[in-house]
C-alpha positions as CSV (number, residue, x, y, z in Angstrom):
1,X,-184.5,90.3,-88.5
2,X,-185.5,93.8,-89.0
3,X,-188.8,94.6,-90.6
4,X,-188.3,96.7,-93.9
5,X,-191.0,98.3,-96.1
6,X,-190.8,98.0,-99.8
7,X,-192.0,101.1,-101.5
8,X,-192.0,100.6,-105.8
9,X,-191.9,103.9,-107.4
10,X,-194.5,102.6,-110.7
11,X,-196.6,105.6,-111.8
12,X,-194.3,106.9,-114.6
13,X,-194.5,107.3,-118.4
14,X,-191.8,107.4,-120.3
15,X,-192.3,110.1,-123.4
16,X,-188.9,108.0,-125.5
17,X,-190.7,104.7,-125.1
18,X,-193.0,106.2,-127.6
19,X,-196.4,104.3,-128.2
20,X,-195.4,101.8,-126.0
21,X,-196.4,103.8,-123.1
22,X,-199.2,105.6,-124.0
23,X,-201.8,103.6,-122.4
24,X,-199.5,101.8,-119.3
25,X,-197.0,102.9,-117.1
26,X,-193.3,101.9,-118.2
27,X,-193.6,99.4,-115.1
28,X,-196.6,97.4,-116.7
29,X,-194.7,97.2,-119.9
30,X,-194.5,93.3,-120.9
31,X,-190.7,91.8,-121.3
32,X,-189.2,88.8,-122.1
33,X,-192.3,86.8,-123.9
34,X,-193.8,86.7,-120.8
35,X,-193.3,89.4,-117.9
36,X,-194.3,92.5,-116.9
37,X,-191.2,95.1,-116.1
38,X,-192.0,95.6,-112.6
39,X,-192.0,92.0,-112.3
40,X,-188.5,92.0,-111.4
41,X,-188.1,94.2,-108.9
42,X,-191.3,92.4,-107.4
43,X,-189.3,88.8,-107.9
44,X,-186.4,90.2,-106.2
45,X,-188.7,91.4,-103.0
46,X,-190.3,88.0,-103.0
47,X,-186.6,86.2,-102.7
48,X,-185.6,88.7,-100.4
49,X,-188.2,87.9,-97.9
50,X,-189.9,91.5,-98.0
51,X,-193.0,90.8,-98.0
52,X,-195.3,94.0,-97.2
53,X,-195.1,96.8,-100.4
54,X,-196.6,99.4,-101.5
55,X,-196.8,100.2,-105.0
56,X,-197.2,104.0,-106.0
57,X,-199.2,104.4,-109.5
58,X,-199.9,107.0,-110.9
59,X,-199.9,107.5,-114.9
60,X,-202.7,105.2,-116.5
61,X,-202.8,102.8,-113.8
62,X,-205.5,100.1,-114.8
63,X,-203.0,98.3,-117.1
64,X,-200.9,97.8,-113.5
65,X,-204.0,97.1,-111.4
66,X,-205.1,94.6,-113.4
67,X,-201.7,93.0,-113.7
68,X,-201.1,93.0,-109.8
69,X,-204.4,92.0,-108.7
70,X,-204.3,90.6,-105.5
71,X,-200.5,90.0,-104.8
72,X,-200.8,86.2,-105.3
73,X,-198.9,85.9,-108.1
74,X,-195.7,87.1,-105.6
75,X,-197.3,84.7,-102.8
76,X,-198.0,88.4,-100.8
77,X,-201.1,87.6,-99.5
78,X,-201.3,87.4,-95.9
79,X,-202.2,88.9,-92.1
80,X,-198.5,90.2,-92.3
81,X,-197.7,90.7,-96.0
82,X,-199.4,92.0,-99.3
83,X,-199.0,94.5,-101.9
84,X,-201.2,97.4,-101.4
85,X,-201.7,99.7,-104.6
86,X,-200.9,103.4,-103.8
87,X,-202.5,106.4,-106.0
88,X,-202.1,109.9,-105.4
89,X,-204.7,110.7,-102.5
90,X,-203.4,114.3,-101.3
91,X,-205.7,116.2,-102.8
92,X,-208.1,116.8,-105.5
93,X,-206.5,118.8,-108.7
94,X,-203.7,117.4,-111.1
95,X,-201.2,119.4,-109.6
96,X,-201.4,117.2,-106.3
97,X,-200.0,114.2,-108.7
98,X,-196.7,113.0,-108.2
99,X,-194.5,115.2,-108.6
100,X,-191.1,112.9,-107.6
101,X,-189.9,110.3,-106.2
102,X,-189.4,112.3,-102.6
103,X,-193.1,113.6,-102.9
104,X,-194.6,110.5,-103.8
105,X,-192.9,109.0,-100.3
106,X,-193.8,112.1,-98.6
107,X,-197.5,111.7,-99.6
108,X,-197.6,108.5,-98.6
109,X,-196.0,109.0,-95.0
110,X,-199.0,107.4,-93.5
111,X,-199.1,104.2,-94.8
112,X,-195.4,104.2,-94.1
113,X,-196.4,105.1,-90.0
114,X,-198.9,102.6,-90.3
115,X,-197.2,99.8,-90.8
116,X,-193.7,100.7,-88.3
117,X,-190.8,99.2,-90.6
118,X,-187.1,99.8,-89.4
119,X,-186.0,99.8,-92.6
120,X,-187.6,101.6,-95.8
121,X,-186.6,100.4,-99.2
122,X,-187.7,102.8,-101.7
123,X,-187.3,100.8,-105.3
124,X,-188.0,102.0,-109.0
125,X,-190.7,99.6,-110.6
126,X,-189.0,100.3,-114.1
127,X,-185.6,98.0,-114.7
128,X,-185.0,95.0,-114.8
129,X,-182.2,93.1,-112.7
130,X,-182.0,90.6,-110.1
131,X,-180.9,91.7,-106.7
132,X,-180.9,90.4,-102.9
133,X,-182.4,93.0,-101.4
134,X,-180.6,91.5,-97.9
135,X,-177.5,91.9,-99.4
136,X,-177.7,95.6,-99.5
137,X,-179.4,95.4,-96.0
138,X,-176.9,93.7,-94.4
139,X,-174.2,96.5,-95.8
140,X,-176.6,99.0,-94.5
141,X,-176.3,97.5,-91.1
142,X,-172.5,97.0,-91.2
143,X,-171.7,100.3,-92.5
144,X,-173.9,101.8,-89.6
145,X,-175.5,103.8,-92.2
146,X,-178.3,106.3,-92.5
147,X,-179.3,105.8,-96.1
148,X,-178.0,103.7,-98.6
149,X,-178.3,103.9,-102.1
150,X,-177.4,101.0,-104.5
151,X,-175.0,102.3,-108.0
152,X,-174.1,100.0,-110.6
153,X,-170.9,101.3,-113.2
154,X,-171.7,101.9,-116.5
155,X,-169.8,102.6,-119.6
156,X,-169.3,106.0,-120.1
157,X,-171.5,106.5,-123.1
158,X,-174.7,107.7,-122.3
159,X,-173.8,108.5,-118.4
160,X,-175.1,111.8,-118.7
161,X,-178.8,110.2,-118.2
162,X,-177.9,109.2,-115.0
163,X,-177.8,110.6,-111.1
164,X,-173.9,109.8,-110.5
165,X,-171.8,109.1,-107.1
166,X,-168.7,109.6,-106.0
167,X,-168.2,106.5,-103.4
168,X,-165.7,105.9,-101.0
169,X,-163.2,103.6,-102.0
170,X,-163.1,101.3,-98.1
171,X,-164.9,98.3,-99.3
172,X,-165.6,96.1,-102.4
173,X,-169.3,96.6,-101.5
174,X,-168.9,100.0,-100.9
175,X,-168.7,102.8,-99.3
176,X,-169.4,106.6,-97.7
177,X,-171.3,108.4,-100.6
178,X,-168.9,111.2,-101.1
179,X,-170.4,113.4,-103.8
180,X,-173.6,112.9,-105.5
181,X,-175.0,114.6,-109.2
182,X,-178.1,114.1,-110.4
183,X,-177.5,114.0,-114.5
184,X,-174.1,115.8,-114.6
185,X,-173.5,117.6,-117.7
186,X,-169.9,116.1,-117.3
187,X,-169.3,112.8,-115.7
188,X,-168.1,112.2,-112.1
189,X,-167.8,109.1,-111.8
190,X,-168.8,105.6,-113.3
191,X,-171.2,104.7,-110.6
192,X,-174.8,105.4,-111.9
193,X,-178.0,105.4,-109.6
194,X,-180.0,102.8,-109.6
195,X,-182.9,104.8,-107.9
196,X,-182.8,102.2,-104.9
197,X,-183.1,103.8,-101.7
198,X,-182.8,102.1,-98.4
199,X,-183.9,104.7,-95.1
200,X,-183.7,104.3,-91.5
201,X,-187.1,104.9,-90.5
202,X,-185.7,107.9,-88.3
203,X,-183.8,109.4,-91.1
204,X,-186.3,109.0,-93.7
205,X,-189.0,110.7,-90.9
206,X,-186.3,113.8,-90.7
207,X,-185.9,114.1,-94.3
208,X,-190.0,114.0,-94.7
209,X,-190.3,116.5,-91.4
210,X,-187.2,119.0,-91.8
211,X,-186.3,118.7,-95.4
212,X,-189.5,118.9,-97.8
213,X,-190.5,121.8,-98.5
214,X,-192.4,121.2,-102.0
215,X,-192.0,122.4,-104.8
216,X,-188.3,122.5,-103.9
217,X,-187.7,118.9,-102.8
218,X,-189.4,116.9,-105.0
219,X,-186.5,114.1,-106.0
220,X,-184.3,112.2,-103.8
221,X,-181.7,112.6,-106.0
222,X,-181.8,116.0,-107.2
223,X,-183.1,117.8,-104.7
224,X,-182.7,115.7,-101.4
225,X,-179.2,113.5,-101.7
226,X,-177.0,116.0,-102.2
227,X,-177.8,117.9,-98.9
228,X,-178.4,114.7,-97.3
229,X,-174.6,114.2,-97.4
230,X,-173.8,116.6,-94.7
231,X,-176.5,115.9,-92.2
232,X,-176.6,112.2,-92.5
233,X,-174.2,109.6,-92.8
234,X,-175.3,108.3,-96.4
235,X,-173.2,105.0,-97.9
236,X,-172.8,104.0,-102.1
237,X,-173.9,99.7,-102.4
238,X,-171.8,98.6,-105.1
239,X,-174.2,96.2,-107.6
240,X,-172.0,94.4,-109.8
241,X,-175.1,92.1,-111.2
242,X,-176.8,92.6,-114.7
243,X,-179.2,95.6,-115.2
244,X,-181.4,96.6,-117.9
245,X,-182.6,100.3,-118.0
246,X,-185.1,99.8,-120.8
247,X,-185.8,103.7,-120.8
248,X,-185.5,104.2,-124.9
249,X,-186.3,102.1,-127.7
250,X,-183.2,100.8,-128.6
251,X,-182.2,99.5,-125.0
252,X,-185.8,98.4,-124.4
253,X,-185.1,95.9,-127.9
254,X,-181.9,95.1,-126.6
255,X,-182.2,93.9,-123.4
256,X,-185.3,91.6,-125.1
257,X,-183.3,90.5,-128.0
258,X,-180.1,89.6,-125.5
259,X,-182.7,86.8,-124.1
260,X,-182.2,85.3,-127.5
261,X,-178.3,85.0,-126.9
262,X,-176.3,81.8,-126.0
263,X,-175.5,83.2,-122.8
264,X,-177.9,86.2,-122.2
265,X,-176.9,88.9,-120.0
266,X,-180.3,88.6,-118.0
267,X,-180.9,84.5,-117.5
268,X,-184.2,84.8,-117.3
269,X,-184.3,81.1,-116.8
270,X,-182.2,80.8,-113.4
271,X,-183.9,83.8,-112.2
272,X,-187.4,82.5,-111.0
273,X,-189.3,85.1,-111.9
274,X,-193.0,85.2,-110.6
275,X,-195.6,86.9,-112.6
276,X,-199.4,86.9,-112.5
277,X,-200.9,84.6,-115.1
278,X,-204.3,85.2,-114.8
279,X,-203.4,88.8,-116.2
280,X,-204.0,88.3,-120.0
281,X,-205.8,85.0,-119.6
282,X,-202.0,83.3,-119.6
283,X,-202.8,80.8,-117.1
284,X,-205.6,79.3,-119.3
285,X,-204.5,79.8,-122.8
286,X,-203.8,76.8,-124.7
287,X,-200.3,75.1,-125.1
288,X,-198.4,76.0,-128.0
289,X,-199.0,74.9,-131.5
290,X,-196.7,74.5,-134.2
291,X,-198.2,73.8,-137.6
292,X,-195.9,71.5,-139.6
293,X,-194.6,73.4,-142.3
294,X,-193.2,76.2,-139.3
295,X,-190.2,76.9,-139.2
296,X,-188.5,78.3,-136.0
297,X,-185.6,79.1,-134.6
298,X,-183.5,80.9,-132.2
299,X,-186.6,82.3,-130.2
300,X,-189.3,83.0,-127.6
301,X,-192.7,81.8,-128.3
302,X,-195.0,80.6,-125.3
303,X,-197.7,79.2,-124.8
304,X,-201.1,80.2,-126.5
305,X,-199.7,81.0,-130.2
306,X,-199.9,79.6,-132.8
307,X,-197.0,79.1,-135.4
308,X,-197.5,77.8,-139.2
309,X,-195.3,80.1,-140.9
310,X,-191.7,81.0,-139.8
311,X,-190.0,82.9,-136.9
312,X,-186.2,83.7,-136.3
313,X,-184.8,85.2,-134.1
314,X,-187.6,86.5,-132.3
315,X,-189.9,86.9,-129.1
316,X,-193.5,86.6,-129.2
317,X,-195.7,87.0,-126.4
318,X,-199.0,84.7,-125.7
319,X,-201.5,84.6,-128.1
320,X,-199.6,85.4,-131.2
321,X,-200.5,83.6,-134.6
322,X,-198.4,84.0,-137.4
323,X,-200.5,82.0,-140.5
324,X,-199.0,79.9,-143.4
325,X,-195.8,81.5,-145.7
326,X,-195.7,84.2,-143.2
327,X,-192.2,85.5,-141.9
328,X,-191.5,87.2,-138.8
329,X,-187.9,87.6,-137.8
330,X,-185.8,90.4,-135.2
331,X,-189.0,91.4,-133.6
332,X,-191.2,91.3,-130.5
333,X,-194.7,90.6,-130.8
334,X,-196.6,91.4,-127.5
335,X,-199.9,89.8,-126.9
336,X,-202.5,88.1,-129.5
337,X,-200.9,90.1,-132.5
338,X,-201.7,88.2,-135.6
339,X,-199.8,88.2,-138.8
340,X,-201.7,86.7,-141.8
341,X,-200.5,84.7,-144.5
342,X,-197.7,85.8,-146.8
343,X,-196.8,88.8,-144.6
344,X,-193.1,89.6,-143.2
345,X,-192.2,91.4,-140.4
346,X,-188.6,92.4,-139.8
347,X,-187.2,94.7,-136.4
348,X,-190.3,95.4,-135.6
349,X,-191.6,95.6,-131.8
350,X,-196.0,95.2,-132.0
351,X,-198.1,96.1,-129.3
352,X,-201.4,93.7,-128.3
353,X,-203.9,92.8,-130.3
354,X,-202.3,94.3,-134.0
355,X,-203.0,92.4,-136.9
356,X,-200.9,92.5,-140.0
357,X,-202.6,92.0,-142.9
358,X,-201.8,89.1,-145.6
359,X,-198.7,89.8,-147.7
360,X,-198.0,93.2,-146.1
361,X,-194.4,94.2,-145.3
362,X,-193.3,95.8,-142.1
363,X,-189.6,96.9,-141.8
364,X,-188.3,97.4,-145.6
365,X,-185.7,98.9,-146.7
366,X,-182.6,100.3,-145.7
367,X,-181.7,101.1,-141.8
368,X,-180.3,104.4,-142.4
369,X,-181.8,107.7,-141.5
370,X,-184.1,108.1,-138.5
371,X,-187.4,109.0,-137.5
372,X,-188.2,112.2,-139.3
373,X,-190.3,113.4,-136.1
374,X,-188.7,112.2,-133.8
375,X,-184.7,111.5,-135.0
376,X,-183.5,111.3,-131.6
377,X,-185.9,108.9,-130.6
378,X,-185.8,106.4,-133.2
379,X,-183.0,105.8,-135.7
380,X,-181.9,101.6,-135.4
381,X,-183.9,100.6,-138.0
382,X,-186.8,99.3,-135.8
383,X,-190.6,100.0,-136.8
384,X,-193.2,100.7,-134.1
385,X,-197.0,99.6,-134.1
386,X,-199.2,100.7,-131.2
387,X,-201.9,98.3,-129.6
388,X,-205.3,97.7,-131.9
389,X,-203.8,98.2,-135.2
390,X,-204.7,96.9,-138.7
391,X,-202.5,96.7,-141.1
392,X,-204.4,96.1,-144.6
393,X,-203.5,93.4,-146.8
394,X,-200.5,94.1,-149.1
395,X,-199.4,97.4,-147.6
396,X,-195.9,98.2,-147.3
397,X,-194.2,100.2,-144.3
398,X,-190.8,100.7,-143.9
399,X,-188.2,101.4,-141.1
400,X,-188.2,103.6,-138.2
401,X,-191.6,104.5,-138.9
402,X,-194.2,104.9,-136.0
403,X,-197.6,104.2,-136.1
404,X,-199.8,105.2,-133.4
405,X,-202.3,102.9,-132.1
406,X,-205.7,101.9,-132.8
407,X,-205.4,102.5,-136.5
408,X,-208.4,100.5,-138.7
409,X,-207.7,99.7,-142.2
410,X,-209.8,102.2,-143.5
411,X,-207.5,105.1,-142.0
412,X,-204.2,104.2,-144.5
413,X,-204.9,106.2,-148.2
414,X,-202.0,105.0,-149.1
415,X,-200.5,101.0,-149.5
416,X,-197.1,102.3,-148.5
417,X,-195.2,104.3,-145.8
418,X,-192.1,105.8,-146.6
419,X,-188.8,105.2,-143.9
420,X,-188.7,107.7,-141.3
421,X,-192.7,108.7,-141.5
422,X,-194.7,108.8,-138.5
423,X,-198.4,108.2,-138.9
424,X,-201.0,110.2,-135.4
């Protein structure tokens, strides 16, 4: 078999996840009670036997660092296979960041060289799907293709986000890439890019040597596909599997709270999934306790919390304790949040290590009317806390509110916060 590269494009933030992101990349961003976004693509190079990445990080990276660690937790440890962690190295001043996903491959040209793959696969660390990365190979291959990009259809509201192609209809897999838009103000087509790119290791050294000429070409699909069509013989992969975007609030709570479905979109379950559990102590937490007077149902809760109140419909991360009488229902609760007794919390998503005080009240009132600040960003009813905030005892906040993180006790004047209010 031919020896591919894995290159996961993991350094961005993502301004409409909000607080989420203000301290990780959107790749380190935990999902699903248990995972870490880029998880997934990393679980789908694992069963896909590509085993030698590189993982480009840029924005905030210790969060990721300290999530990867030494590749064990994707069995990529080895003489011939491991994950190597990628920064920007090309020069000195901010402006030598990434800049795209072309320049971050064309920065990294070296470590590409270095390791003489046939194939690079260049793969977003952001969504979550599972995909067999052969698969797409072996179309590559049959196709006798120069670059390969995977699209998966979408329904037509909200395709105006994405990099749309036009693909040859000569296959069900696929086909000659025909036309290709990055973010068309009017659609093209109902193919969407999934920002999987997969290079011959000539083509993807012609595109580095003849076609980058930075600032100019700084995205493969913006800058380089486009002219890439009529030098190079580029194909469409057709992926007709699940896929989760996560990019916004709304389709990051989503794609959790569809976990909590009958028959979830993303089965989690059947996926095996690897992720590192000696990232947030996971691997050594103790096993679940449920007090008896909880009350729980339809949910996620692992190991290391500790339940005496009542969850519904819910996902809660390791480490969460929610104490006697309290109620926590249509929200995820990332790690060791705490909620104290006689508190409720309702469509809320709370980052790590939040407490919520005894009787306070998150997510009251009525869903209508968005964030005033930001009304594009936040309008579903859902109330964000960042990481490291208290809320005191008996306050009352209601929905689409954001509150930024770190917040002590002694920073609220006020035992309530109106709908719509966001509090810096």
């Amino acid at each position: 078999m031919k020896k591919t590269l894995a290159l996961i494009l993991a350094g961005g933030r993502v301004d409409e996840l909000s607080v989420l992101t203000l301290y990780r990349p959107k790749s380190a961003l935990p999902f699903g009670g248990l995972y870490r976004v880029i998880d997934f693509p990393l679980s789908n190079l694992l069963h896909s036997d590509i085993e030698r990445v590189g993982i480009l990080s840029q924005y905030r990276s210790d969060s990721l660092i300290n999530h990867i660690g030494s590749g064990a937790g994707w069995d990529m440890i080895g003489s011939q296979r491991g994950i190597t962690m990628l920064p920007p190295m090309k020069g000195t001043r901010s402006s030598d960041w990434y800049r795209g996903t072309a320049d971050a491959v064309y920065q990294n040209m070296e470590f590409v060289q270095r390791h003489h793959p046939d194939y690079v696969l260049v793969l977003s660390g952001d969504h979550v799907y599972r995909m067999d990365y052969l698969e797409m190979i072996r179309f590559h291959e049959r196709m006798n293709a120069d670059v390969t990009c995977a699209f998966v259809e979408m329904a037509p509201n909200g395709l105006e986000r994405f990099g749309q192609g036009q693909i040859e209809e000569s296959d069900p897999e696929g086909g000659r890439l025909l036309r290709y838009v990055e973010k068309p103000s009017t659609a093209i087509s109902p193919w969407s890019s999934m920002t999987i790119y997969l290079f011959n290791r000539e083509t993807l050294a012609f595109i580095m040597d003849d076609m980058m000429r930075p600032p100019a070409t700084e995205h493969f699909g913006r800058d380089i596909l486009p002219v890439l069509l009529d030098k190079k013989r580029v194909c469409g992969y057709k992926f007709r599997g699940s896929w989760a975007y996560t990019r916004t609030i709304d389709e990051y709570y989503s794609a959790n709270m569809d976990l909590l479905a009958d028959h979830p979109k993303l089965d989690i379950e059947n996926w095996m999934v690897r992720t590192n559990l000696d990232n947030e102590r996971t691997r050594d937490r103790a096993p679940l306790m449920i007090g008896p007077a909880a009350r729980c149902s339809q949910s996620l809760i692992h190991h290391g919390c500790e339940i005496r109140g009542t969850v519904r419909h819910s996902i809660l991360f390791p480490g969460v304790r929610v104490a006697e009488e309290a109620v926590v229902e249509n929200s995820i609760l990332l790690y060791d949040v705490a909620v104290q007794r006689g508190a409720r919390v309702d469509k809320a998503i709370i980052d790590v290590e939040s407490e919520i005080g005894a009787t306070a009240r998150i997510g009251i009132g009525k869903e209508q009317g968005g964030n005033k600040e930001y009304p594009d960003l936040l309008k579903s009813g859902i109330t964000l806390l960042g990481r490291n905030t208290r809320i005191p005892s008996g306050m009352r906040i209601g929905r689409n509110c954001i509150l930024y993180p770190n917040k002590k006790e002694s920073d609220f004047t006020s035992q309530q916060i109106a709908s719509g209010r966001t509090i810096k």
